[in-house]
C-alpha positions in Angstrom: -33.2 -41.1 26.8 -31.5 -41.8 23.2 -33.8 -39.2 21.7 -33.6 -36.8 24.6 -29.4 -37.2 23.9 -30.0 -36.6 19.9 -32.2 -33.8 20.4 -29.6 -31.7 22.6 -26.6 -32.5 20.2 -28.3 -31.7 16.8 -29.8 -28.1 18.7 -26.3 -27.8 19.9 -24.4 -28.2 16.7 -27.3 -25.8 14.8 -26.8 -23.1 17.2 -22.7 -23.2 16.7 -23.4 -23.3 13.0 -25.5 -20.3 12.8 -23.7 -18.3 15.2 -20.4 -18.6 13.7 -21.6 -18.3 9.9 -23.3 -14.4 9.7 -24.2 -13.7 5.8 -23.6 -10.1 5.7 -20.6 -10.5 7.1 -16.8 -10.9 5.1 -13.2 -11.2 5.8 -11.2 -9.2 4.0 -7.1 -9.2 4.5 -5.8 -5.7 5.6 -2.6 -5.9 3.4 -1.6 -3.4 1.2 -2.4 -4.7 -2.3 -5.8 -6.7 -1.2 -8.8 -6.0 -3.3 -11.2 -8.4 -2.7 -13.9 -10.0 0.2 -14.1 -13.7 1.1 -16.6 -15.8 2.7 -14.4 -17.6 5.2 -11.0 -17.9 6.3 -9.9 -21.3 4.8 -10.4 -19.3 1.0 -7.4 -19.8 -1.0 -7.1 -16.2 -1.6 -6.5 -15.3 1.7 -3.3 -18.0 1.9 -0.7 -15.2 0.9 -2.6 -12.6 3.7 0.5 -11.1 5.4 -1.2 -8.6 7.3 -4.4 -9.1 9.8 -7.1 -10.3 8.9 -10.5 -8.8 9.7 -14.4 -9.8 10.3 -16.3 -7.0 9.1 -20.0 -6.3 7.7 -20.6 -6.8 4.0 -21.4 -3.1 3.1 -18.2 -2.1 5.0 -16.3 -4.4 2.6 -17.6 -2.7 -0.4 -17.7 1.0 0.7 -15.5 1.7 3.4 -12.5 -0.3 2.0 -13.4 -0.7 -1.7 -13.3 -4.5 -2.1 -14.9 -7.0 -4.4 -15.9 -10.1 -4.2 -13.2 -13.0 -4.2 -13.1 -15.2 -7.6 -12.3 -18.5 -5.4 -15.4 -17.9 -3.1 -18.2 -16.6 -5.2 -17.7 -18.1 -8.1 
């Protein structure tokens, strides 16, 4: 039963993981002076992000709004 019970939670908590983390997806902050593309929302340049923030494709990022990538995230 013990095993049964660690099986479920560890599938569980894998399936969250890799549904919430996509990598050729971004966030990028729609404010007026943003220029760049982050990995995830707790980066430290998104903190000053006054405007909405958005889940968008990786190519998107780079063609249709002309970002680059963050210097806190990909470092």
């Amino acid at each position: 039963m013990k095993t049964l019970i660690l099986f479920f939670l560890l599938t569980a908590g894998s399936l969250s993981v890799s549904a919430q983390t996509r990598p050729d997806s971004v966030y990028i902050c729609l404010g007026k002076y943003s220029h760049a593309y982050h990995r995830n929302t707790y980066c430290k340049g998104l903190r000053n992000c006054k405007a909405k923030i958005m889940y968008v494709s990786l190519g998107d990022a780079i063609k249709k709004y002309g970002r680059k990538a963050c210097g806190y995230c990909y470092k």
